[in-house]
C-alpha positions as CSV (number, residue, x, y, z in Angstrom):
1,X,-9.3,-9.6,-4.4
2,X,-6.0,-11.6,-4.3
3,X,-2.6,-10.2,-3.5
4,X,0.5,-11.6,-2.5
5,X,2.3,-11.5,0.4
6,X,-0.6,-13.0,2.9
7,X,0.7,-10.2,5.3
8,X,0.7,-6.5,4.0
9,X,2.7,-3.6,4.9
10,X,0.6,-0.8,7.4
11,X,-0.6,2.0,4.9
12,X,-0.7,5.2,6.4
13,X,-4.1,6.7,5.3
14,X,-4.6,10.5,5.0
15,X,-7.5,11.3,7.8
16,X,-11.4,10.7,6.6
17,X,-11.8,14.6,6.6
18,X,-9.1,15.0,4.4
19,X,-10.4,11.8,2.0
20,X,-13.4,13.3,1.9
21,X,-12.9,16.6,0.4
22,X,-10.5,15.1,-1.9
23,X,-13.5,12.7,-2.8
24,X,-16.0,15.4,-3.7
25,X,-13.2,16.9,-5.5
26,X,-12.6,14.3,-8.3
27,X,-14.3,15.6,-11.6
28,X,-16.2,11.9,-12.0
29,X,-18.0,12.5,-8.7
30,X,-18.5,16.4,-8.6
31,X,-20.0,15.9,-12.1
32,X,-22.3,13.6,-10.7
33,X,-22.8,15.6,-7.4
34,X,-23.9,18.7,-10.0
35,X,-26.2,17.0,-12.0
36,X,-28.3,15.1,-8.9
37,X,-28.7,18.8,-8.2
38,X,-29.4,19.7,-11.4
39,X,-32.1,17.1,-12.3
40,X,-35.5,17.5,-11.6
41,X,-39.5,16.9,-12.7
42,X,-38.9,17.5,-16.4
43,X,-35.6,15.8,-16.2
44,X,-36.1,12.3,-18.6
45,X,-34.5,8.9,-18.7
46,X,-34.5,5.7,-20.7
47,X,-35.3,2.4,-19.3
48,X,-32.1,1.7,-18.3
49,X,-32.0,5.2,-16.3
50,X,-29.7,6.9,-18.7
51,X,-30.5,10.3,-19.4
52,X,-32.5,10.7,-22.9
53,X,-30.3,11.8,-26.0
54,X,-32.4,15.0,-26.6
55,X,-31.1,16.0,-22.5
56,X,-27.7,15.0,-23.1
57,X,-26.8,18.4,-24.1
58,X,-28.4,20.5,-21.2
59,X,-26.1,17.9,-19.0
60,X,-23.3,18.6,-20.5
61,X,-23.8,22.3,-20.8
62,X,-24.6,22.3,-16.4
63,X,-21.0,20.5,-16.3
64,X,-19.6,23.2,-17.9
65,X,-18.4,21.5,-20.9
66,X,-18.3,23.3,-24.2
67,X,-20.9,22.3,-26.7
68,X,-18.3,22.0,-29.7
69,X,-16.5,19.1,-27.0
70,X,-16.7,15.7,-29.0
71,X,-16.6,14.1,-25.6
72,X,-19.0,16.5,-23.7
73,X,-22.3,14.2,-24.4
74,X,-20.2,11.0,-22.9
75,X,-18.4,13.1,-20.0
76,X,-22.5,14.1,-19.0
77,X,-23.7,10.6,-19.7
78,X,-20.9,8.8,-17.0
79,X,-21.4,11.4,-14.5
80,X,-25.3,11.2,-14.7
81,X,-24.5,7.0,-14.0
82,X,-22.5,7.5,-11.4
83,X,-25.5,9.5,-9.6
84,X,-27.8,7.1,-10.4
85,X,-25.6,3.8,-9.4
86,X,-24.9,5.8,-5.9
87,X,-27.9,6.9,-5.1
88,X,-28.0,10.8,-5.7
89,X,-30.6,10.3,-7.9
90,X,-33.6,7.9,-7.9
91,X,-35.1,6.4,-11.1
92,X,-38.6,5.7,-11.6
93,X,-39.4,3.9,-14.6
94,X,-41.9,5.1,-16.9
95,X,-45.5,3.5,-16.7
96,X,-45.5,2.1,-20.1
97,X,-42.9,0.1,-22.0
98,X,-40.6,2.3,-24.5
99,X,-42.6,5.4,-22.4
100,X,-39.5,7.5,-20.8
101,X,-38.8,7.5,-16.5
102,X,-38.6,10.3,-14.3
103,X,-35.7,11.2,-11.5
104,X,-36.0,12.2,-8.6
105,X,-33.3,13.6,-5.8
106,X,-31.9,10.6,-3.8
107,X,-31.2,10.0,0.0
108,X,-27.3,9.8,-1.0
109,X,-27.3,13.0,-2.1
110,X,-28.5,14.9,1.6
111,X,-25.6,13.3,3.0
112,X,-23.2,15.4,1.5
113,X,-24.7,18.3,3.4
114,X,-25.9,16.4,6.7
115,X,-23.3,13.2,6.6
116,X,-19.9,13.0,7.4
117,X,-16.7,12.2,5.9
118,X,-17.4,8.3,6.1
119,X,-20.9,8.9,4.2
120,X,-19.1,10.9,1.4
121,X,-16.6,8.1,1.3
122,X,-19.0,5.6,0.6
123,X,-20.3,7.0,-2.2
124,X,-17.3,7.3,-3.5
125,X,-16.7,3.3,-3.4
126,X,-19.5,2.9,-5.1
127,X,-18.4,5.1,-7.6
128,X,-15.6,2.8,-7.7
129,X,-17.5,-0.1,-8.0
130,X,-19.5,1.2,-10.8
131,X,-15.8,2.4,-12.8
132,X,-14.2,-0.9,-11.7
133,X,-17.0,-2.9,-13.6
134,X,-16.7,-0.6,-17.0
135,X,-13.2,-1.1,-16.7
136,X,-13.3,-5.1,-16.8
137,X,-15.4,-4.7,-20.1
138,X,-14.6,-5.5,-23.6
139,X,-15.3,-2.4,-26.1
140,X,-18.9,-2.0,-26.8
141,X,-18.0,-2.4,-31.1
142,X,-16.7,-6.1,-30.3
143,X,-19.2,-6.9,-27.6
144,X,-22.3,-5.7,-30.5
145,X,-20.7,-8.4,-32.9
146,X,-21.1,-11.5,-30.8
147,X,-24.4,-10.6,-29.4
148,X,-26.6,-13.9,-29.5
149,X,-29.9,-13.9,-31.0
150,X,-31.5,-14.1,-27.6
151,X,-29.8,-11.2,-26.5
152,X,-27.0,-12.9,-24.7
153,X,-23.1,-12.6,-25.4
154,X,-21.0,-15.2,-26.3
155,X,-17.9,-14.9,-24.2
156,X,-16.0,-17.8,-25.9
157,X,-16.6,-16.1,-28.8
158,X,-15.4,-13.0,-27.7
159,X,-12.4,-14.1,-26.1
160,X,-13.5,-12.6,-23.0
161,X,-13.3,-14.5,-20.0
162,X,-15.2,-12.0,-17.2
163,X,-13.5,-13.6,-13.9
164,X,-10.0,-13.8,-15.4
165,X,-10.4,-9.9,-16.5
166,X,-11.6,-8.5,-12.7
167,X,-8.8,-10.8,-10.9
168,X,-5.9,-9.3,-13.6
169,X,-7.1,-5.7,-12.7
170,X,-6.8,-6.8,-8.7
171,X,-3.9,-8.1,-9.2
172,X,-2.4,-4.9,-11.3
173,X,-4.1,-2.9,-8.5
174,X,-2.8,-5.4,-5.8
175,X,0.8,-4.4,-7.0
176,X,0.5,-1.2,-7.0
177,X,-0.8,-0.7,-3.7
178,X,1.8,-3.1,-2.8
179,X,4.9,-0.7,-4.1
180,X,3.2,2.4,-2.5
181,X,3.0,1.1,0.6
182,X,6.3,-0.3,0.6
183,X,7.9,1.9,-0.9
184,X,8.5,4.4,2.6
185,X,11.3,5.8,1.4
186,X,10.6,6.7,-2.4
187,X,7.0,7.9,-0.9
188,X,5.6,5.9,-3.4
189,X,6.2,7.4,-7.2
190,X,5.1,6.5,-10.3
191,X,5.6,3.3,-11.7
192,X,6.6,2.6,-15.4
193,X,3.4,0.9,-17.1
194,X,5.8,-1.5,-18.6
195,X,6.9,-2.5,-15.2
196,X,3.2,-2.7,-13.4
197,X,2.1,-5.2,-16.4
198,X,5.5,-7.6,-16.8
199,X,4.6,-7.8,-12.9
200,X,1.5,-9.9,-13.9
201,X,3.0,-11.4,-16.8
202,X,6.6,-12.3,-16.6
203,X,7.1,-15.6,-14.2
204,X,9.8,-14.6,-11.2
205,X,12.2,-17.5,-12.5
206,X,12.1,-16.3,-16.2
207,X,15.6,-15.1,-17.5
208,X,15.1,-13.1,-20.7
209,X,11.2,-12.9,-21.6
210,X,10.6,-14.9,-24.7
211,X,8.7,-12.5,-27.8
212,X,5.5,-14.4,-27.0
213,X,5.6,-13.2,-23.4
214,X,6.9,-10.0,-24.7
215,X,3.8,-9.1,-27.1
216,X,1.6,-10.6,-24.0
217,X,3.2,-7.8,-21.9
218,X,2.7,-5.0,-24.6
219,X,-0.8,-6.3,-24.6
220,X,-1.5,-6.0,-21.0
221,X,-0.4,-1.9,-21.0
222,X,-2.6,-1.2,-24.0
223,X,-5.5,-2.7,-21.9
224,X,-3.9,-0.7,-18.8
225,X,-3.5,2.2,-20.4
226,X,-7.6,2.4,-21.2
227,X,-8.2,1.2,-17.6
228,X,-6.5,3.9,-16.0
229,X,-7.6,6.6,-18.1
230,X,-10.9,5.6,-16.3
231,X,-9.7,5.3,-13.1
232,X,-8.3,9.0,-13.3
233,X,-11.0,11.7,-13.4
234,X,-12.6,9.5,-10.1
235,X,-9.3,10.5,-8.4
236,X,-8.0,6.6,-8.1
237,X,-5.4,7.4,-9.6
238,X,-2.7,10.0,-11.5
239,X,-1.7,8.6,-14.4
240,X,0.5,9.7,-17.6
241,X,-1.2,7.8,-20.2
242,X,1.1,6.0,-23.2
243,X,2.6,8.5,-25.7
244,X,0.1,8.7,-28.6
245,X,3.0,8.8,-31.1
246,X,4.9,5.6,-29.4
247,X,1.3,3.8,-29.8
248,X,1.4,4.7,-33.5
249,X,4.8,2.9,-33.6
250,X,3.6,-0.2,-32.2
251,X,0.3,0.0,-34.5
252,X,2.9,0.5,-37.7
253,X,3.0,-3.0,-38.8
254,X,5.3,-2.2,-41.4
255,X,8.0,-0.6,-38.8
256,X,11.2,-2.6,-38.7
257,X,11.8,-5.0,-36.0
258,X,15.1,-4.2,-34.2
259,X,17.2,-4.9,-31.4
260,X,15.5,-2.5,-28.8
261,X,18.1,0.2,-27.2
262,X,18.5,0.5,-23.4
263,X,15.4,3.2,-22.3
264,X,16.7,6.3,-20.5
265,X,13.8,8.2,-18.3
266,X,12.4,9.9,-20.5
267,X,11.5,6.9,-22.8
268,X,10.5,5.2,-20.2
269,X,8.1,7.9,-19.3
270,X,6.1,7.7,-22.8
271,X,5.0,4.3,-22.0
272,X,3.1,5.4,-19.3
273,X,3.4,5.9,-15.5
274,X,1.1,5.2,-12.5
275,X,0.6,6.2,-9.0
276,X,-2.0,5.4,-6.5
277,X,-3.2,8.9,-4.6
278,X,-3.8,9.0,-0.9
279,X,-7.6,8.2,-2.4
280,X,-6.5,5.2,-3.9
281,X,-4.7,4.0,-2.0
282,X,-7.9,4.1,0.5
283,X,-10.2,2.7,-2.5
284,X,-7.7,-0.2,-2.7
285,X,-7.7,-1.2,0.6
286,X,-10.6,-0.9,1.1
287,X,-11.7,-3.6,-1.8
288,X,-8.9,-5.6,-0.5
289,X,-10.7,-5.7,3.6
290,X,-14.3,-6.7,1.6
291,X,-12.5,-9.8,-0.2
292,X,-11.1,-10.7,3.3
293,X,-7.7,-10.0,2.7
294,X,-5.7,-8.9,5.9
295,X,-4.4,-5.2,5.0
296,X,-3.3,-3.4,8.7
297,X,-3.4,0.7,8.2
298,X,-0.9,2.3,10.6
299,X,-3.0,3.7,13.8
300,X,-5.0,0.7,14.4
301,X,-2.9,-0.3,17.0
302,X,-2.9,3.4,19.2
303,X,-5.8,1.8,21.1
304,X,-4.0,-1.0,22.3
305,X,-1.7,-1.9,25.1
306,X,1.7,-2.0,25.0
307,X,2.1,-5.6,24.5
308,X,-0.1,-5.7,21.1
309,X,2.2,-2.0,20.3
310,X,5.3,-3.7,20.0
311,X,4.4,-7.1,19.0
312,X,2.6,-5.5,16.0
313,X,5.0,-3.3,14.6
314,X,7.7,-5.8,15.0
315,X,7.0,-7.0,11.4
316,X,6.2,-3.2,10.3
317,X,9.1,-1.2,7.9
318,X,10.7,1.2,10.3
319,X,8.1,4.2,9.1
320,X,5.5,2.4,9.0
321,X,6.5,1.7,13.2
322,X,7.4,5.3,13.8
323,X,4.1,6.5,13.0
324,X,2.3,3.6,14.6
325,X,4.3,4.5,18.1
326,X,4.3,8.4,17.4
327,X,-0.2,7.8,17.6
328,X,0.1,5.2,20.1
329,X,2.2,7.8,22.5
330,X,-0.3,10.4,21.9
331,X,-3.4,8.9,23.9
332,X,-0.6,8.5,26.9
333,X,1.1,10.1,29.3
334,X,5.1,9.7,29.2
335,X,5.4,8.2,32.3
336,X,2.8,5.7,32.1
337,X,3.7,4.7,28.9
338,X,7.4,3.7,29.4
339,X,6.5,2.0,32.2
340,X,3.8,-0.1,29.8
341,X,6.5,-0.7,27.2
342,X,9.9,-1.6,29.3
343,X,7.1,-4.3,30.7
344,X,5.9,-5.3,27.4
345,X,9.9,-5.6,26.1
346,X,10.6,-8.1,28.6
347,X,10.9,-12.0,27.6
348,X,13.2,-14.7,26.1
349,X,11.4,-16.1,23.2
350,X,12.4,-15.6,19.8
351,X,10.1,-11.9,19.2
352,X,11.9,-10.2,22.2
353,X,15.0,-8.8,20.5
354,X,12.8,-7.2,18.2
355,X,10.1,-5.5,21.2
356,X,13.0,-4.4,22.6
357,X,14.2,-2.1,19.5
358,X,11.0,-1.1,19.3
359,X,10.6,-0.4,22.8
360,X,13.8,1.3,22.1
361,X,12.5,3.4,19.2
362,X,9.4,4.1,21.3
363,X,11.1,5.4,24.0
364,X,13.3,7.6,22.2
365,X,10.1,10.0,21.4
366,X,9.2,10.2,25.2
367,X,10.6,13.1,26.9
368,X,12.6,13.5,30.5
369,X,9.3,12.7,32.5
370,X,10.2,9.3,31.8
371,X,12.7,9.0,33.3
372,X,11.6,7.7,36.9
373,X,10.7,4.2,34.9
374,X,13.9,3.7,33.3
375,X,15.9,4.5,36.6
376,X,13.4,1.6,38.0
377,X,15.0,-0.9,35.5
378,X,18.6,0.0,35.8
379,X,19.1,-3.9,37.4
380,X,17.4,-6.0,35.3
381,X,19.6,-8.1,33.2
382,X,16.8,-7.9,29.8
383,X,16.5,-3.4,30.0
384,X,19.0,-2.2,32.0
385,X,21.4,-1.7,28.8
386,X,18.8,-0.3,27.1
387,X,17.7,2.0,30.3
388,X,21.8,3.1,30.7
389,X,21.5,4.2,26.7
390,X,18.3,6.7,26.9
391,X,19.3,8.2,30.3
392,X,22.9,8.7,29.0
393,X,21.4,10.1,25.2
394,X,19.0,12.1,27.8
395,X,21.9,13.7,29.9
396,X,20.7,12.3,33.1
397,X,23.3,12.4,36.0
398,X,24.3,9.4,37.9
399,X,24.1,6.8,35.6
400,X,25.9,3.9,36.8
401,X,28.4,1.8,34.1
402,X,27.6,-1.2,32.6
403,X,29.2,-4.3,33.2
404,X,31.1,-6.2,30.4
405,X,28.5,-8.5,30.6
406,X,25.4,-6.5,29.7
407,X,27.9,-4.8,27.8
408,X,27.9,-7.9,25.7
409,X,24.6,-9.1,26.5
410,X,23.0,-5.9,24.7
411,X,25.2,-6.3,21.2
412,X,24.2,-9.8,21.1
413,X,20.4,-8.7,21.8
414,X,20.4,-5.4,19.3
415,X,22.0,-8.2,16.7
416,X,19.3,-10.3,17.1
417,X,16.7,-7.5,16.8
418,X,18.7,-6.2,13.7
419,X,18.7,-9.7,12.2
420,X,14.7,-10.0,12.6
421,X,14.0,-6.5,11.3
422,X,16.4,-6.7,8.3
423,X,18.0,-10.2,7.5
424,X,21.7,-9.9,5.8
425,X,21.1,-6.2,4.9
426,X,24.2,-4.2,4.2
427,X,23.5,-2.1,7.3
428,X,23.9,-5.4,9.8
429,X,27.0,-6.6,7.6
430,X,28.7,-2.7,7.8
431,X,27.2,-3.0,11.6
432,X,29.1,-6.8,12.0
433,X,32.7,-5.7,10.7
434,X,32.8,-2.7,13.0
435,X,31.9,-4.6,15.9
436,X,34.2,-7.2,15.1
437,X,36.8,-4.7,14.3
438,X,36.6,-2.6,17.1
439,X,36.8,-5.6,19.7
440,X,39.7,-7.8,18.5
441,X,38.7,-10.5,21.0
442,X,34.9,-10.0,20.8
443,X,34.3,-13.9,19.7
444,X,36.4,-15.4,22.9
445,X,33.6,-13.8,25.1
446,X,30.6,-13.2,23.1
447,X,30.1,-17.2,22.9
448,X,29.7,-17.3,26.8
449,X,26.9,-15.0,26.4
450,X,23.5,-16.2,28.1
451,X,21.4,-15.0,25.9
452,X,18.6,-17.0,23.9
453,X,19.6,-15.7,20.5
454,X,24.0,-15.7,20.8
455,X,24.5,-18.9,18.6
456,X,22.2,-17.3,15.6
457,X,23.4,-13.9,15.6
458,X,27.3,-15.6,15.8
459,X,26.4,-17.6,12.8
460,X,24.8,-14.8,11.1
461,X,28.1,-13.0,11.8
462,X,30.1,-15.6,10.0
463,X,27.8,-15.1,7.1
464,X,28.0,-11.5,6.7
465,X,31.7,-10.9,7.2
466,X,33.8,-10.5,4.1
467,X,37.0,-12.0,5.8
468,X,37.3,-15.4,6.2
469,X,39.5,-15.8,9.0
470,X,37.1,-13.6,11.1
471,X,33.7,-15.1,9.9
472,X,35.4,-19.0,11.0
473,X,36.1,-17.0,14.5
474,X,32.6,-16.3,14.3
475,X,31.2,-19.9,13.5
476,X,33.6,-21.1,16.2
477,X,32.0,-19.4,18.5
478,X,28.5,-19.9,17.4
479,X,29.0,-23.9,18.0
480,X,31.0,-23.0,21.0
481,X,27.9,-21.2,22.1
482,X,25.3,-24.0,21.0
483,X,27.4,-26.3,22.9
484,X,27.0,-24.1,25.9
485,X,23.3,-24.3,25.4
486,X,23.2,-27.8,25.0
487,X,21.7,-27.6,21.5
């Protein structure tokens, strides 16, 4: 499985326990927990370890399906292969050829009683597995037609290209897990169909899509619309599939062709919308770590020391660090920790700013017993700003004043940090014109300032300001400063 970036955001996964029971709660694999429980000596199967026609019914009827249920025969017949492809059910073929085979009980399906959560998990992937290959399939009506004389099928005459149709779905399911998990702040809604598919279709430099791209995009939601309903009842997952009456439209081949109208919400809701669950979201990552693709969940850090801690989550969106911390901070005691991080903050290459605001963050979730290791740090020229700032947001009595220098020397630091974490966001521009607002004559000493990153951060200052008298103070200074530096 292929997705782009090369460097994922942390996921923060539900627990095992809790993945677990939501497992055994999808309808796919509850159907196919009930009938391995259900099956038994007289139980028959065909040489493919489908269950007979003639037993079809009985299935369906032990699901709890109603017998007038059109679907009720292919609801049994998917459960009953998902308990033979995962093991809750061994197959023994029969003796003779066209003779029927016999099931018996399977390992897998003990585990659910004498496993844990990771053995219930795995079954589920393989459940996965088994609906991911159906879902890279042509129809079974097309496939019948091109059907060689030898038995094979002709994919060139099909049109189907096998390896093109399993990367297209990891790449639709690579995007999606992709907006979830970056999407901290929305906490990962539905996305429009129309939206997931011009993803895969519509090149990044493309203006207006041309009609041929257009009908390749409507295209790719019909097939997505057919793979999701799939991926649904295994809890992959929740999906609103395309409005039946909109697909009718698009069928109509008589229907006028028009100018289309801008789509309020609720139109944009009849073309379908997606969301991974908490499951999914575990199913896709955990595809993604088989193919060898690097996809960090947030806690696999909470074992480490300080040093990995912040150098981690220096790349991590600010949740995705808060949660990381918050279970690092949990297997240590308060004092011993902040005296871990303020060490792991220090340094002067480039990834220090950026330690330090998340030492900073890290620290602000540790309470007064702390406090001894800050108080230890109050001289040194890389914390002691930082140090002055929680004992003072702590209430702590005798803090001594800053200097004008590491007065300075922190702005230019917390700059940097801001700059790393954020590039030219609005929040570091609103952050640079009150900062230069508030200090009139902030550029005539912030040049002198020994700190790796001052030239940068002045620079970046004379991007972001909107007036152009102070943004040439600011590159001024920034060459004043590289001068300084001898760069």
């Amino acid at each position: 499985m292929s997705v782009s970036p090369a460097t994922l955001p942390p996921v923060l996964l539900h627990s095992e326990a809790e993945l677990a029971r939501a497992a055994l709660a999808t309808p796919l694999l509850s159907r196919a927990v009930r009938l391995a429980r259900w099956a038994g000596p007289d139980t028959r199967v065909g040489a493919g370890g489908e269950l007979v026609e003639a037993q079809l019914p009985a299935a369906a009827a032990e699901l709890g399906l109603a017998a007038d249920d059109p679907d009720a025969a292919a609801h049994a017949s998917e459960a009953w292969r998902i308990a033979v492809d995962t093991g809750l059910v061994e197959v023994t073929d029969a003796e003779e050829e066209g003779g029927e085979g016999t099931v018996t009980q399977g390992e897998e399906l003990a585990l659910l009683s004498s496993g844990g959560p990771q053995d219930v998990l795995g079954l589920w992937l393989g459940a996965l597995d088994t609906v991911y290959a159906d879902a890279t399939v042509p129809d079974m009506e097309g496939l019948l037609d091109v059907l060689e004389e030898n038995g094979e099928v002709d994919f060139g005459e099909l049109g189907w290209d096998p390896q093109a149709e399993a990367d297209f779905l990891d790449g639709v399911l690579g995007n999606l897990y992709l907006l979830t998990v970056g999407d901290a702040a929305g906490g990962g809604g539905p996305v429009p169909l129309p939206a997931l598919a011009a993803s895969m279709i519509v090149p990044d430099d493309m203006g207006e899509p041309t009609d041929d791209v257009l009908e390749q995009v409507s295209d790719a939601m019909m097939k997505l619309d057919d793979q999701f309903r799939l991926f649904e009842p295994l809890g992959l997952v929740e999906y609103q599939p395309v409005d039946e009456a909109l697909m009718a439209e698009i069928d109509d081949s008589d229907a006028a062709v028009a100018e289309p109208e801008p789509l309020d919400d609720e139109d944009v809701t009849r073309y379908g919308m997606v969301r991974l669950t908490p499951l999914g979201l575990y199913g896709i990552r955990a595809r993604m770590l088989e193919a060898g693709v690097d996809a960090p969940a947030v806690g696999e850090l909470a074992d480490k020391g300080a040093d990995v801690l912040l150098e981690g989550t220096s790349g991590f969106p600010q949740a995705a660090a808060q949660a990381e911390i918050e279970q690092w901070l949990a297997r240590h005691q308060p004092l011993d920790a902040a005296r871990e991080l303020l060490a792991a903050a220090r340094g002067g290459d480039e990834g220090a700013p950026l330690r330090r605001l998340r030492c900073q963050q890290a620290l602000s979730l540790v309470g007064g017993e702390a406090e001894p290791a800050l108080r230890e740090v109050l001289d040194d020229p890389e914390l002691g700003g930082l140090a002055r700032v929680w004992l003072a947001e702590h209430g702590a009595a005798d803090v001594p004043a800053p200097s004008e220098a590491l007065v300075f020397w922190l702005t230019i630091d917390t700059l940097a940090a801001q700059l790393a974490a954020e590039g030219n966001s609005d929040e570091l521009q609103g952050l640079v014109e009150g900062l230069a607002q508030q200090h009139s004559g902030f550029f005539a000493t912030a040049w002198r300032v020994e700190h790796p990153a001052t030239a940068d951060v002045l620079e970046a200052m004379g991007r972001l300001h909107p007036d152009k008298k102070v943004a040439k103070e600011a590159r001024k200074a920034a060459f004043k400063a590289r001068s300084q530096q001898g760069v």
